[in-house]
C-alpha positions as CSV (number, residue, x, y, z in Angstrom):
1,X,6.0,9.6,-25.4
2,X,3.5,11.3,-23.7
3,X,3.3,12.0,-19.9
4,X,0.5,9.8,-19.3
5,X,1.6,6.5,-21.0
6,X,4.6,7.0,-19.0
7,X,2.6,6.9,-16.1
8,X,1.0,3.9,-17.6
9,X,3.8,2.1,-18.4
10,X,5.2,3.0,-14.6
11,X,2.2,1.5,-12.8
12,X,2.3,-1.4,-15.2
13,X,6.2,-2.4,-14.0
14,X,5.7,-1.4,-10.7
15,X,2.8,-3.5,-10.1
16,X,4.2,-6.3,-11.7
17,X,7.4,-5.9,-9.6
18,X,5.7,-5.9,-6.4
19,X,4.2,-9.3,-7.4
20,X,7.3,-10.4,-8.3
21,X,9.7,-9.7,-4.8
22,X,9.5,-11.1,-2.2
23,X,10.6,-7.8,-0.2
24,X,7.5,-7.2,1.6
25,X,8.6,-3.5,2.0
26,X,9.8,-3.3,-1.4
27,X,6.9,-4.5,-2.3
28,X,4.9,-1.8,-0.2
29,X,7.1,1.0,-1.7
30,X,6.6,-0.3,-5.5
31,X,2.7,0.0,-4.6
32,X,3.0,3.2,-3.2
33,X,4.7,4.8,-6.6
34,X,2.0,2.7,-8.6
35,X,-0.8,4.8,-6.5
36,X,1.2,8.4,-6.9
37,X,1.3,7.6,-11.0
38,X,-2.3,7.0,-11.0
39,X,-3.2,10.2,-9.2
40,X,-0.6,12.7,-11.7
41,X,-2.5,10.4,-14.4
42,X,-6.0,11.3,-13.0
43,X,-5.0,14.5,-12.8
44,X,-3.2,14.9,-16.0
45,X,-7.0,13.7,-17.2
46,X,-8.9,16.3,-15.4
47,X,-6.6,19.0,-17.1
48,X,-6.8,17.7,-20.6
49,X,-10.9,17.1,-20.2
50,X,-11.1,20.7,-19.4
């Protein structure tokens, strides 16, 4: 599996966690990994676009 669709499949759980508990700073903390997998994914784009 690549890098990236890990990434993917990271945000895609963590998101769904954070929905899902009722931890408010769980919650917080799941959102804050989803955001640091999307920027390594942008910039796991920007390298393989150049």
């Amino acid at each position: 599996m690549a890098r990236i669709d890990y990434l993917r499949e990271q945000v895609a759980r963590a998101e769904r966690l954070a929905k899902a508990i009722l931890d408010r700073q769980t919650a917080e903390r799941l959102q804050a990994f989803a955001a640091e997998c999307r920027t390594e994914m942008q910039g796991l784009s920007l390298k393989t676009a150049a």
